[in-house]
C-alpha positions in Angstrom: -11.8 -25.6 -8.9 -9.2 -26.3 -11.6 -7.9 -22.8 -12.7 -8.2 -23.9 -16.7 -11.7 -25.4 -16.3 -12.7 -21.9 -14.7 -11.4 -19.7 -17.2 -13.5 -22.0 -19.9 -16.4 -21.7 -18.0 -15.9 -17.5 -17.6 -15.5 -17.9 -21.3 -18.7 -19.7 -22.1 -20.0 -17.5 -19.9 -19.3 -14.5 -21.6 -20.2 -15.9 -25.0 -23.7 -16.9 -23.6 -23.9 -13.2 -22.9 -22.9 -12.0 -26.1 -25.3 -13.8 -27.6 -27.9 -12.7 -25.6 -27.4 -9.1 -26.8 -27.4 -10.3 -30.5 -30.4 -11.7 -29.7 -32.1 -9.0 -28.2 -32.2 -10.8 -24.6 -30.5 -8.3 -21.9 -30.4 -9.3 -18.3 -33.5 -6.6 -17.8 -35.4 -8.7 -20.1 -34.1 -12.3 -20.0 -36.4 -15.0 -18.3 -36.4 -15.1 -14.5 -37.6 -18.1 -12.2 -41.3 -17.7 -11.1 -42.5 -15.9 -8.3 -45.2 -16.1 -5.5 -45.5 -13.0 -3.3 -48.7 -15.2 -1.5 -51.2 -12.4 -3.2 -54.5 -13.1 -5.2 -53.2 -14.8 -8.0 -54.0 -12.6 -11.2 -53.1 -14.3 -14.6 -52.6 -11.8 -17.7 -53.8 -14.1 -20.6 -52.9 -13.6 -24.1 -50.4 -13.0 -27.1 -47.3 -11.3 -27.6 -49.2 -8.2 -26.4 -49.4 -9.3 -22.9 -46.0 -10.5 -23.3 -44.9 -7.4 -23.9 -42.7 -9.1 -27.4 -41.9 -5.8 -28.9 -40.9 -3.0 -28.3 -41.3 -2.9 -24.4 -40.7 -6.5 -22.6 -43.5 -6.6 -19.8 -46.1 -4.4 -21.9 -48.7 -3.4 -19.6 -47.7 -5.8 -16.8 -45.2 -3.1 -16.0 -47.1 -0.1 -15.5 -50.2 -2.2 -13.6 -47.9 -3.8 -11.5 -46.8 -0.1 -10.0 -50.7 0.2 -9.8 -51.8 -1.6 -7.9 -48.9 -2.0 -5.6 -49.3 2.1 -5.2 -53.6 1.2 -4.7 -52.6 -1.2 -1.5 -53.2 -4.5 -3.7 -51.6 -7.4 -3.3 -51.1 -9.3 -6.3 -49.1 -12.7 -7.5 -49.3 -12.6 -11.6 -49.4 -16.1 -12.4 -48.2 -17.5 -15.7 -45.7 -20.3 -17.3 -43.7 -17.2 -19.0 -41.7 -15.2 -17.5 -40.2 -11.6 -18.6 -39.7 -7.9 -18.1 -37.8 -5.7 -16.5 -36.6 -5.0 -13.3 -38.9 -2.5 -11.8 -41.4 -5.1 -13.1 -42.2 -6.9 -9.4 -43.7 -10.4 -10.9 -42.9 -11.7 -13.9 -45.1 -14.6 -14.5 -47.4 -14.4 -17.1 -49.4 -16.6 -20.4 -48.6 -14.5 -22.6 -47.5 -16.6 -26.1 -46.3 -14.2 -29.4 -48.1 -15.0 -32.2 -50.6 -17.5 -30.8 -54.4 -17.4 -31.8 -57.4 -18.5 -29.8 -57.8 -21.9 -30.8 -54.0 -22.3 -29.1 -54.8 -20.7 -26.2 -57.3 -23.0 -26.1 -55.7 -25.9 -26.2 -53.2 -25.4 -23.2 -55.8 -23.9 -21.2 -56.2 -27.3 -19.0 -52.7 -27.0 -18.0 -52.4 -23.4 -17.6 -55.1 -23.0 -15.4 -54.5 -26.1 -13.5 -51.2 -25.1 -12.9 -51.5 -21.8 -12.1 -55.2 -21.6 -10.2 -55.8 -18.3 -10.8 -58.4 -16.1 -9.0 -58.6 -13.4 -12.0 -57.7 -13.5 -15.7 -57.1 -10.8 -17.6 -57.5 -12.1 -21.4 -56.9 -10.4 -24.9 -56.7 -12.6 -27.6 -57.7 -12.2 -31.4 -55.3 -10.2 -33.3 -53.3 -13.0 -34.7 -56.4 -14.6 -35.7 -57.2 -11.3 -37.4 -53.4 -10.5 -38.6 -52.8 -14.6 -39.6 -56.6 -14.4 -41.7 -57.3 -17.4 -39.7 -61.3 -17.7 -40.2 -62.0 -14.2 -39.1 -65.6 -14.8 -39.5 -65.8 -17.7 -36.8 -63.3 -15.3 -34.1 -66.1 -14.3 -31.9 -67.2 -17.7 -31.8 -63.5 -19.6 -31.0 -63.7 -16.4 -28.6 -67.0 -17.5 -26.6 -65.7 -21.0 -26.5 -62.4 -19.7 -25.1 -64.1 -18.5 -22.1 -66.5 -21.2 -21.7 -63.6 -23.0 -21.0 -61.9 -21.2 -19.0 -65.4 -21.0 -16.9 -65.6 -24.3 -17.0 -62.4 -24.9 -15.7 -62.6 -21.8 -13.2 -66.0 -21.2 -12.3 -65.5 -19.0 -9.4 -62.9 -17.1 -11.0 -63.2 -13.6 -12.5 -63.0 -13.5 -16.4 -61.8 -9.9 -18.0 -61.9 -10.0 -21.8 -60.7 -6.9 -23.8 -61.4 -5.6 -26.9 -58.3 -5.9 -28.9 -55.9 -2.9 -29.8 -56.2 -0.8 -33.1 -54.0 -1.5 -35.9 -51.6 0.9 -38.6 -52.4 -1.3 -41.8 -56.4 -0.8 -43.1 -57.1 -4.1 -43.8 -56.1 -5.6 -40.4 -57.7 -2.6 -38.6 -60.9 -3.2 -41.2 -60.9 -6.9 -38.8 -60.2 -5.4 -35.5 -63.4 -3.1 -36.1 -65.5 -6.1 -36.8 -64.1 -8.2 -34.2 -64.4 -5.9 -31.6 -68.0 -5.3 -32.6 -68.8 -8.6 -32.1 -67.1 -9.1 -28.4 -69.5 -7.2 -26.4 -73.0 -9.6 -26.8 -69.8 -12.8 -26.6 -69.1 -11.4 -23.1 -72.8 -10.4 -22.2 -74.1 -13.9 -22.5 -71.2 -15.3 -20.0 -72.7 -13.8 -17.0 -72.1 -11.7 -13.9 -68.5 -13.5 -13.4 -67.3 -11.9 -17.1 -66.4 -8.5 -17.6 -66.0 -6.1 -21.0 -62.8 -4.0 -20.9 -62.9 -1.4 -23.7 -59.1 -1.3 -24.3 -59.5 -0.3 -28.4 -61.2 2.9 -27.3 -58.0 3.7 -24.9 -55.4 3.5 -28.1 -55.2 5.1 -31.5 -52.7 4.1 -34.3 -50.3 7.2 -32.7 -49.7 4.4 -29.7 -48.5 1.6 -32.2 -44.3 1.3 -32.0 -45.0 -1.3 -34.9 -48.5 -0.4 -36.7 -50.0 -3.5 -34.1 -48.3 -3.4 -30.6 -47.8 -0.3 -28.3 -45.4 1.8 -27.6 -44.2 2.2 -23.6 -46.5 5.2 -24.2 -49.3 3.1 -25.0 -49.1 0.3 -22.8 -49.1 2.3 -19.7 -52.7 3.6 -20.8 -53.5 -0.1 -21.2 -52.4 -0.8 -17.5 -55.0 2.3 -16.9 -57.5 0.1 -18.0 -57.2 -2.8 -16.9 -56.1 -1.2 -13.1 -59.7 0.3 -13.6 -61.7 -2.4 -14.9 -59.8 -4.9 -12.0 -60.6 -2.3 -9.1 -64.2 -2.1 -11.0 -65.4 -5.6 -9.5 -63.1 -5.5 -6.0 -64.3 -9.3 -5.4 -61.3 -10.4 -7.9 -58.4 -8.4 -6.3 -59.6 -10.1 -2.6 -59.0 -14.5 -2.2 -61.7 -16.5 -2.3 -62.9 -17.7 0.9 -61.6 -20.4 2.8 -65.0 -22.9 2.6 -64.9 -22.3 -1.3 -61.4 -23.2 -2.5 -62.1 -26.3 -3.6 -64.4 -25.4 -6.0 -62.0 -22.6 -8.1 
């Protein structure tokens, strides 16, 4: 390689990396390629809380991951994003910052088709709630969201979550009503849809922000979902053989 041509590209290099730490982006939290350990594919489904945005990159993801790895389960998070950290051992997830329902929603053909998930792990609704988009309607964008996602995945195993508390009174004044609303949403799905109580795991002392969790806090979100997931053991084992063409 021509000796100039190299030093440029060293250079470039090293300003790409530069940039990264303006931007926040270290090499512990940068994007990483995909991966497929060949477990039961697990998608977390969401916003920038399953992202893990801010503070923590990998939110919960991090802590469940050790979970379940510690509780003999092998799982492949599946996802079209991909971050968090190192001790993090699968990156993948669909977890979209600032997104509301209705965008979940639209992607979901792709997502899922892409993906084929076994088990999705969904909280969604506090950007709905934070944005002021048509809070009233929120449980019902919700129930549609998972008819969809049932429709898409019948055999699959649906976990919804209540969403996370919130510092500022009027946002938390939604989350209260929201959250009311979610259990009778989930209890008409049937047998394949599951409530996860995750707002009555955090107060406001967990919030790094006044809305997303500290490291503190997401590792006793990871508590619950490792709970609810090991609650219904059907959706941490594959489906069987004769039935995979009808996920």
């Amino acid at each position: 390689m021509n000796r100039a041509f190299s030093r440029r590209t060293a250079l470039f290099g090293g300003v790409l990396a530069a940039a990264e730490v303006v931007l926040g982006r270290t090499a512990a939290v940068a994007k990483v390629p995909g991966e497929s350990n060949g477990g039961v594919r697990v998608m977390p489904l969401g916003d920038s809380i399953t992202d893990g945005y801010t503070p923590y990159p990998g939110g919960y993801r991090v802590e469940l991951w050790h979970r379940l790895a510690v509780g003999g389960y092998t799982v492949d998070f599946v996802g079209s994003q991909t971050n968090g950290p190192a001790e993090l051992g699968d990156h993948d997830h669909e977890g979209h910052p600032g997104w509301r329902i209705d965008q979940l929603d639209a992607n979901l053909d792709t997502w899922l088709g892409q993906s084929d998930p076994r088990t999705i792990m969904l909280l969604i609704g506090t950007n709905d709630l934070n944005q002021n988009y048509d809070v009233g309607n929120a449980p019902n964008r919700l129930s549609a969201l998972i008819d969809h996602i049932l429709a898409d995945k019948p055999r699959s195993e649906l976990f919804v979550a209540t969403v996370p508390p919130q510092q500022n009174g009027t946002q938390q004044g939604r989350v209260v009503t929201y959250n009311a609303a979610i259990p009778a949403v989930v209890a008409a799905k049937g047998p394949r849809v599951h409530l996860v109580k995750m707002y009555d795991a955090l107060t406001t002392a967990d919030l790094a922000d006044g809305i997303h969790p500290t490291q503190a806090g997401y590792g006793k979100m990871a508590a619950v979902w490792y709970d609810a997931l090991r609650s219904v053991p059907n959706c941490l084992t594959p489906l069987p053989a004769k039935a995979s063409a009808a996920r």
